[in-house]
N, C-alpha and C positions, 0 to 999 in steps of 0.2 A: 210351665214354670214362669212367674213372673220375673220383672225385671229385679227389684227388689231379695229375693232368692236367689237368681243369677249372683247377685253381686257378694253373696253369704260362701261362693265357693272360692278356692284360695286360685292364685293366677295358672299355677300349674296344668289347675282342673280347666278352669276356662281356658286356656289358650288349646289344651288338649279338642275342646268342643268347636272351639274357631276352625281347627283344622279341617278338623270332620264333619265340620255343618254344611249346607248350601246358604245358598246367596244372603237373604234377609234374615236365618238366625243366624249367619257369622258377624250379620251387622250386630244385633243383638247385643251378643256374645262380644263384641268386641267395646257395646258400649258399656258395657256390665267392668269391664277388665277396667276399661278409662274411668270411668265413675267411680268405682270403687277407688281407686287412687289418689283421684281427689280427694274422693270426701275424707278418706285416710289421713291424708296428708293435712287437712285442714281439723281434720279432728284431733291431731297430735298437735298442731301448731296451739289452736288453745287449751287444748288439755293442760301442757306445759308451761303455756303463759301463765295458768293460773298461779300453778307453783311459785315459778318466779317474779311474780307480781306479790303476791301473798307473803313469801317467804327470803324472798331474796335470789341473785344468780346461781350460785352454789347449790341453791337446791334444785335447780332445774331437773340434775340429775337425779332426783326423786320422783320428778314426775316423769322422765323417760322411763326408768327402772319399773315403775309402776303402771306406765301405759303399756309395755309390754304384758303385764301379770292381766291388767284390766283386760286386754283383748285376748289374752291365752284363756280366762276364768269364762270369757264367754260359752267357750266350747268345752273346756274341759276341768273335769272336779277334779277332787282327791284321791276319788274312791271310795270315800266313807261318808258316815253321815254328816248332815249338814251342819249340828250343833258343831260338832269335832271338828270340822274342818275350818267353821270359823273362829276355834279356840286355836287351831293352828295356823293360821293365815294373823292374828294376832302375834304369835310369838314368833313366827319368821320377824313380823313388820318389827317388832322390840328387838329381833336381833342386828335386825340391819342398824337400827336408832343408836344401839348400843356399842356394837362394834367399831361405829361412823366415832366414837370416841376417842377410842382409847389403842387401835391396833396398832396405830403409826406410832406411838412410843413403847411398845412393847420389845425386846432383844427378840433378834432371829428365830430361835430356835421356837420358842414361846408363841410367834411370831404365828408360824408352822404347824402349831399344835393348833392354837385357837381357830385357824384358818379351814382347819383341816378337821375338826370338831363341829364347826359353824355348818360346814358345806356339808356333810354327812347328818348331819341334823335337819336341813334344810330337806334335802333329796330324799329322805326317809317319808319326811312326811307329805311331798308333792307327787311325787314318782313313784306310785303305785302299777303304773304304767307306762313305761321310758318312751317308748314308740309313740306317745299322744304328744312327746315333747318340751314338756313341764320341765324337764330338766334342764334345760337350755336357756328357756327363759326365767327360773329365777335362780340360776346360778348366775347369768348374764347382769339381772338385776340384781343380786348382791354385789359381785365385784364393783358396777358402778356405782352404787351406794356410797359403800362402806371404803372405796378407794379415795372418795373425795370427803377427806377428814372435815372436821368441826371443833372448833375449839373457843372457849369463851363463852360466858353465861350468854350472853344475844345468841352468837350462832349454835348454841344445845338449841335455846329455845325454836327457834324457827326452823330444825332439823327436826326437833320434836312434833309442832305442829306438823310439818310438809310428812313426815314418814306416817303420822294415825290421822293426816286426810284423806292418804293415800289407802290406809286400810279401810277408810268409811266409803271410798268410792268402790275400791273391791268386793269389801262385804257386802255393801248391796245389790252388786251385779251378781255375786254369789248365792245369794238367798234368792232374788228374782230367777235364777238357771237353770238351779240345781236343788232348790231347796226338797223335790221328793223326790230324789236321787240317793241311791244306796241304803236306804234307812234300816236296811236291817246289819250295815256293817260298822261296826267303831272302829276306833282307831287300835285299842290293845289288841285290836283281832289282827291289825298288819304290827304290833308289836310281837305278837306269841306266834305269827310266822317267820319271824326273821333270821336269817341261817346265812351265811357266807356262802352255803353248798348251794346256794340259789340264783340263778342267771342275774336279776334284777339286783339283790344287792353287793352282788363282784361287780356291778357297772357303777352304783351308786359309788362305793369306794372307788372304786380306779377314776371315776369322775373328781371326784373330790380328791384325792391326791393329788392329781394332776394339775388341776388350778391350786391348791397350795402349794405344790412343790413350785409352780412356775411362777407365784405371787411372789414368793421368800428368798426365791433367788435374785429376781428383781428386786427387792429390800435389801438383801444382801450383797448386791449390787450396786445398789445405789441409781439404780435409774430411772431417769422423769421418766411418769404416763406406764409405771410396771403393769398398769392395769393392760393393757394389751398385752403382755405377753399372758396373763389368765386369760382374756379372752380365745386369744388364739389356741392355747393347749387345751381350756373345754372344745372348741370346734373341731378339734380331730376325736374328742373322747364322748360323743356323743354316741346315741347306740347302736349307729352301722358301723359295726368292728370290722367289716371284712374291707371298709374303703377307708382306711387312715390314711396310707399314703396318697393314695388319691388324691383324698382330699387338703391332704398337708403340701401340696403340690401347686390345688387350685387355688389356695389362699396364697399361698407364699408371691404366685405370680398376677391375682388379682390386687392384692396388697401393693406390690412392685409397680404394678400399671396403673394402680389408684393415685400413690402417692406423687409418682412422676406429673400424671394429667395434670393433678392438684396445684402442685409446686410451678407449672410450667402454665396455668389459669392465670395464677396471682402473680407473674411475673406479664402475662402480657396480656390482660384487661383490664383495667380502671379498678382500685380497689373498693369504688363504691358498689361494682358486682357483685362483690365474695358475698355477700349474705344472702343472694342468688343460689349461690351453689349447694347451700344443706339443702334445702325444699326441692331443689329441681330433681337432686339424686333421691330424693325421700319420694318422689313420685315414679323416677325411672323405679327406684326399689319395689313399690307396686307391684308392678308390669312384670315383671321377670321373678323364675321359679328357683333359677340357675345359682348354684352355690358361686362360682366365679366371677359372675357378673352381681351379684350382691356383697364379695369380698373388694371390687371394686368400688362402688357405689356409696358403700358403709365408708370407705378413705375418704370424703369429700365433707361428711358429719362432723366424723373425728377430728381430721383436722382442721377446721372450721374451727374447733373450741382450742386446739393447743397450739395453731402458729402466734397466737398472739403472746403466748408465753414462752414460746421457746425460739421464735424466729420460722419462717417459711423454712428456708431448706433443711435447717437442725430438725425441724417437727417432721417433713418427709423422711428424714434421714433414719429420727429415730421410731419411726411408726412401721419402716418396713423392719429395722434392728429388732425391733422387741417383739415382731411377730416370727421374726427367724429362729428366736429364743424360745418363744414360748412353745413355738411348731416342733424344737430338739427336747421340751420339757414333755411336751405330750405323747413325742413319739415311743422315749424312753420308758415311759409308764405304760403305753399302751406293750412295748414289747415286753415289759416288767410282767406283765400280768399273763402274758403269752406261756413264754417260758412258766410262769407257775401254772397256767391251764394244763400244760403239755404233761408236765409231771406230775399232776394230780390227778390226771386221767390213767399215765402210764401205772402209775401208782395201784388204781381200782381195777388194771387190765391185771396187774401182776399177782394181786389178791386173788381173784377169779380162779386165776387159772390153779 
């Protein structure tokens, strides 16, 4: 395996090989993990300058949302063929464009519906395959989108531009992947399978409720940065059901220990550090497989963009608040759907018999 290969495996895998190797392939192995990190790290760094060079700061969030999607498309399609999938990677990109309008003035309830519309729309036609991940990351990338509104003929236009640059860098990574991949499946064919009685779309739904229900409460709320509490309810409602609490546990307390480190950086290093600490934690992110130590690491990003709007300790304060929120949003959906499993089974036991 060359070194180049080595570095195509994700940190998990590698660190797995480091353990288990002898002396000069753990070197190897170890330079593959470091390398990769970098170059990651520096591939995101201009990916995103372009955006916001191009289009403005605001949109930066387009080119995060999308460098996500651009390194998920490397590995993984749709499931269907190539034409379809780039007619659907089109109308996700128009959904985000569009919804970046007009949601923040929409009433609650309304609010709720389109959200919850959007995101089931979305997951239908990405997640063909929950377990490959697709779900995560453009659910992930819409809420970021579409949280950070636009308003005004300049900011449509350069929200316009920045979301179908984004799609022209997609689509060509997509056609270069994948283009003789699945070709004898379209997409009405995951249309005229679609059944609720199906594993895949009880997760797609219970996904997508759950980042609506916890988007809408924060709207209905009224509070800055709601977008983390949708992050945090997708991150328990991803498709290992059997560790929500778990995992609603290790966020709450990597969150908690993010936001502290963060808050307690900026109060005793030179603030011309802070622009230090996104890239350093974007490369520790790298290295490590570990859901806890990336719910860490992911604090130092985020609030990197929101102390300067809301204040150092208000932004810790309210980063660990809206994930405690959105962690009660997720939990309750995921137990929501429990209890309906339970009795839809008891239900098919009692038919039987």
């Amino acid at each position: 395996m060359t070194l180049y290969q080595k570095m195509q495996l994700s940190p998990a895998v590698l660190r797995q090989h480091i353990r288990e190797s002898f002396a000069q392939e753990k070197k190897q192995y170890v330079t593959a993990l470091v390398l990769r990190s970098v170059l990651l790290l520096l591939f995101a760094i201009a990916y995103i300058s372009i955006f916001t060079s191009l289009f403005g700061q605001k949109n930066s969030y387009v080119g995060v949302g999308s460098l996500c999607m651009l390194l998920s498309i490397r590995f993984v399609n749709y499931g269907y063929h190539i034409i379809d999938s780039l007619v659907a990677l089109f109308f996700i990109s128009s959904l985000y464009l569009i919804n970046s309008f007009f949601l923040a003035g929409l009433p609650v309830i309304l609010y709720f519906v389109v959200q919850l519309a959007s995101l089931s729309f979305i997951l239908l036609m990405t997640t063909t395959h929950p377990e490959y991940g697709n779900g995560g990351v453009y659910a992930f990338s819409y809420i970021l989108i579409t949280s950070n509104t636009v308003s005004g003929q300049h900011e449509i236009l350069q929200r316009t531009g920045a979301v179908y640059l984004s799609f022209l860098f997609c689509g060509l990574v997509f056609l270069q992947k994948h283009s003789q991949a699945n070709r004898t499946i379209r997409f009405h064919h995951i249309c005229k399978g679609y059944s609720l009685h199906q594993t895949t779309y009880q997760w797609q739904l219970r996904l997508a409720l759950g980042i609506a229900f916890a988007l809408s409460i924060g709207k209905y709320l009224g509070i800055p940065r709601s977008m983390w509490m949708g992050f945090a309810s997708m991150s328990l409602l991803l498709p290992q059901t059997h560790q929500v609490l778990s995992r609603g546990f290790s966020r709450m307390m990597g969150v908690t220990i993010g936001s502290v480190i963060f808050v307690l950086c900026l109060h005793l290093f030179p603030i011309e550090w802070v622009f230090l600490l996104g890239p350093l934690a974007g490369f520790c992110l790298g290295l490590t497989p570990h859901y806890g130590w990336a719910s860490i690491l992911n604090c130092f990003g985020a609030l990197s963009a929101a102390y300067v709007l809301l204040g150092i300790l208000p932004a810790g304060v309210i980063r660990i608040q809206n994930n405690f929120l959105g962690i009660l949003c997720g939990l309750g959906i995921a137990l929501l759907f429990q209890l309906l499993q339970r009795k839809s089974t008891k239900r098919v036991g009692e038919s039987q018999c």
